[in-house]
N, C-alpha and C positions, 0 to 999 in steps of 0.2 A: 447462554445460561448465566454467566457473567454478569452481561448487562442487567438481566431481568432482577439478579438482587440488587443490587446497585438503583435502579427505580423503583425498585418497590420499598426497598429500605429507603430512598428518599418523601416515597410519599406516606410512610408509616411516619417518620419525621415530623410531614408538612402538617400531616390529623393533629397527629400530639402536640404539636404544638401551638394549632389552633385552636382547639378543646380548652387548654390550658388558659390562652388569653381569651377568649370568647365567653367562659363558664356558662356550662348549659344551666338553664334551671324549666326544663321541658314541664308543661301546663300540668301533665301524665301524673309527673312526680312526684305533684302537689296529692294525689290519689294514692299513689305507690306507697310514700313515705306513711300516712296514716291508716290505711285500712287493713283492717283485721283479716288476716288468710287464713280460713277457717276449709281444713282439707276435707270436713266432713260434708263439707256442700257441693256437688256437681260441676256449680260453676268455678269452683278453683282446682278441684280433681282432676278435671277432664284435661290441665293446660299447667300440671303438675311442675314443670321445667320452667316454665318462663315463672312462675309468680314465686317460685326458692330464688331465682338470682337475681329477680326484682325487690323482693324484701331481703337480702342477704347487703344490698348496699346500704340500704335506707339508715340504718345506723350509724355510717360515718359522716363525719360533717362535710362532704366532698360526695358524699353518696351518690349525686346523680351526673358531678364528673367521671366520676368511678364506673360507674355504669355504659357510659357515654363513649367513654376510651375501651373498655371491653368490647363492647356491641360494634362499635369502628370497626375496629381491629381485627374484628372476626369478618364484617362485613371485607374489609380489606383482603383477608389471606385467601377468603371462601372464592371472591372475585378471581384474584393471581390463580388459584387453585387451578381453576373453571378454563383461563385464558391459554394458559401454558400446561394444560392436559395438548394440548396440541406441540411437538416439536417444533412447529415453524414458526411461531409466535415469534413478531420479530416487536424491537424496541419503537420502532414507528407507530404500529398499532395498539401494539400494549401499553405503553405510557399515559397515553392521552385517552384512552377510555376507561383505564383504570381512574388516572385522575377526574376526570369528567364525571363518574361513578360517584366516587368517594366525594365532591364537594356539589353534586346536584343535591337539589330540595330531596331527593328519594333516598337517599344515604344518610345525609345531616339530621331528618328528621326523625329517622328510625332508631339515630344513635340517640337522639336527646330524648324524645319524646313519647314515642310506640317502640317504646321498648322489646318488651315479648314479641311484636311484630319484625324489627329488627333482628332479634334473636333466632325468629322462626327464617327466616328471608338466609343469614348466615349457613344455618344446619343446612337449609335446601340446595343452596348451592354449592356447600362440599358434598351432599347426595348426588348429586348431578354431575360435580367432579369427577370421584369415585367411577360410578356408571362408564363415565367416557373411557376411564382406565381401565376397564370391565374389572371391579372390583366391586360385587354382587354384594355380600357381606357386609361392608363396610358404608356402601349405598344405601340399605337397606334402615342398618343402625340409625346414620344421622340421618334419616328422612322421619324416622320416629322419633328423633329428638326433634325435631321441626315440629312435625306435630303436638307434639309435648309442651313445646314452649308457645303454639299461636293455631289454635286448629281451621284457622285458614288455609294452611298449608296443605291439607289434606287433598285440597281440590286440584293440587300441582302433583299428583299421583296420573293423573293423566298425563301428564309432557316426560315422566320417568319412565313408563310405559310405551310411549310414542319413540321414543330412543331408543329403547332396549329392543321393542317388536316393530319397528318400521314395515310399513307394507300389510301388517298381518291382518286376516280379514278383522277377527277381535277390536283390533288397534281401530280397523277403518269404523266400524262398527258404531264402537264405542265415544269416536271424535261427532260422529255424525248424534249420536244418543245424547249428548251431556247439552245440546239447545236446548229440544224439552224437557229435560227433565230438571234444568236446572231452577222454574218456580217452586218445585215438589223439594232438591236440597234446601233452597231458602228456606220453603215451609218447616223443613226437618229443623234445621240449623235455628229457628226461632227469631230471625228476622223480619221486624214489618219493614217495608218498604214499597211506597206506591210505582207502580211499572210506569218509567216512562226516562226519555232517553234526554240527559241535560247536556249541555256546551262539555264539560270535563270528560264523560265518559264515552263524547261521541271525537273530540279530540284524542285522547287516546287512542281508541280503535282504529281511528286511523292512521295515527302510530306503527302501529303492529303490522296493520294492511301495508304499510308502505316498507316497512321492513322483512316483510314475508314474500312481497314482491321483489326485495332487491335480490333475497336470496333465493329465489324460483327464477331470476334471472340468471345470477352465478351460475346455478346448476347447467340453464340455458345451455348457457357459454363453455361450461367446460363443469363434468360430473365430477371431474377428480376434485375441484376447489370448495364445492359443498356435499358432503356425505350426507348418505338418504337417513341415515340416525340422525344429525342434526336438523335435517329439514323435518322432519317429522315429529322432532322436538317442539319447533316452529308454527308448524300447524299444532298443536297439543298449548299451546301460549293464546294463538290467535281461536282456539276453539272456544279457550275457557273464556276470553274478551269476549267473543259474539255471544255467548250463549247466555253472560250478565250484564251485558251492557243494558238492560233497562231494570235491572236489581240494582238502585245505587247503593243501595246499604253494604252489600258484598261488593260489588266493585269499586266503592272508594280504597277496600282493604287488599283487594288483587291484585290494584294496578302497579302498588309496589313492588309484586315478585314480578308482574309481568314484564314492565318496562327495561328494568335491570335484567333478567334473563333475555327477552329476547335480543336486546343487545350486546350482552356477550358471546351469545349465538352467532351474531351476525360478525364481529369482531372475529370470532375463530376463521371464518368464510375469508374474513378480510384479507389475514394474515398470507393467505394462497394468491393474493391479486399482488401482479406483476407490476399493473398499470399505476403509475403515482397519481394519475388524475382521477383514478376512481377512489382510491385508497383515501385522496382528499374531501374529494366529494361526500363521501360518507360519514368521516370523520368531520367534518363540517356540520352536517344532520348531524350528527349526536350533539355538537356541541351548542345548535340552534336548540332544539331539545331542551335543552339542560336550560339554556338563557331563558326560553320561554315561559316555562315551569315554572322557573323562579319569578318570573314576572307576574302569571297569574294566582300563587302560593304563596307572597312574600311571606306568611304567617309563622313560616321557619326563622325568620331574624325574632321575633317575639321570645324564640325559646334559648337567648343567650344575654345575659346579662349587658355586656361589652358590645353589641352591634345596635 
């Protein structure tokens, strides 16, 4: 427990003080900082949490530092939350995926620039937290501050579900239900987007599939190392992937809670392997990952003055 503050207070450090020389000034902010939040309209009622701490920065001359170092910082603790809800979280595994986390294109970008996304992505993963600790209540609360601040988040009401009721016919039901039905959410949700499956969201998917696989092998190998709550978490990640991977309009805004959750999913699984050669192997995939992303995404260095 030691160690884990000790890295994690190092890499709360390593943000802030990249934040600081890098100065975000995300494209977002440029919208943030002027537009009128008029709560009597739908569109900023429905998502009440994210656009008060979005306009709540814009007034200081640092505004979208300010914002940037919050949004981090939460994304940070929510993460540690999530890892070390497990006792056995050791420093091998938790350091490097934490870090990996916090300085991939999916963290960097959420702090600068999709803010309320970022914001919603935090709240969900201390829901998720919670849950793990069976703290129902508390679960409940920030999953509706998630929502509050990014009502994308809503669609991740399946993978808190899929943890809680693992197995239940409902759960299975339901995983199987949300392919079709998910042109009819789109329709609700008021996105166009023409159906069809691009390089990004078929990269992805297979992401997830490979990640879904390593942990259906864990299980394979030994039930103690992955619990049927987290694997069923896993499928509840990979259901929501299959079922918009040809919605890009909603999946460009998924893929951020997906990637990030299903990897700390698998990161818990890690913590239980014995073997340093898988423990590498894996951690290696995250960190190909993360390189890649950033190779095909560079558009996160655009949103820092200094890079």
């Amino acid at each position: 427990m030691r160690a884990s503050k000790y890295y994690i207070s190092l890499i709360y450090l390593s943000f802030f003080s990249f934040i600081v020389f890098a100065i975000p000034h995300g494209v977002d902010w440029q919208a943030y900082s002027s537009i009128y939040v008029n709560f009597e309209r739908f569109y900023f009622l429905r998502e009440p949490l994210g656009w008060l701490v979005s306009i709540a920065f814009r007034d200081f001359d640092n505004g979208n530092t300010a914002a940037a170092l919050l949004i981090g910082l939460m994304l940070i603790t929510s993460s540690a939350f999530i890892l070390h809800s497990d006792r056995r979280m050791s420093f091998v595994v938790g350091f490097p995926v934490l870090f990996l986390l916090v300085f991939s294109n999916f963290f960097l970008l959420l702090s600068v620039n999709g803010l309320r996304q970022g914001l919603a992505l935090s709240f969900l993963l201390f829901s998720l937290g919670f849950l793990m600790r069976d703290k129902v209540f508390f679960s409940i609360l920030f999953f509706i501050a998630a929502v509050a601040s990014h009502n994308s988040a809503l669609l991740f009401l399946v993978v808190l579900f899929s943890y809680r009721f693992p197995a239940k016919f409902f759960v299975n039901t339901g995983l199987l239900l949300l392919i079709p039905l998910a042109p009819f959410i789109n329709k609700i949700s008021g996105k166009s987007s023409q159906l069809s499956v691009n390089n990004n969201t078929l990269e992805f998917t297979v992401v997830i599939v490979f990640l879904l696989i390593i942990m259906i092998f864990f299980r394979f190998l030994n039930r103690n190392v992955v619990s049927l709550n987290n694997l069923y978490a896993m499928l509840g990640v990979f259901s929501i992937s299959i079922a918009f991977i040809q919605i890009n309009s909603v999946y460009e805004r998924i893929v951020y809670y997906t990637i990030p959750v299903a990897v700390l999913l698998v990161a818990i699984c890690l913590s239980h392997i014995k073997n340093e050669y898988v423990i590498f192997f894996v951690l290696f995939f995250f960190a190909l990952l993360n390189f890649f992303y950033s190779l095909t995404h560079p558009s996160v260095i655009g949103n820092f003055y200094n890079l």
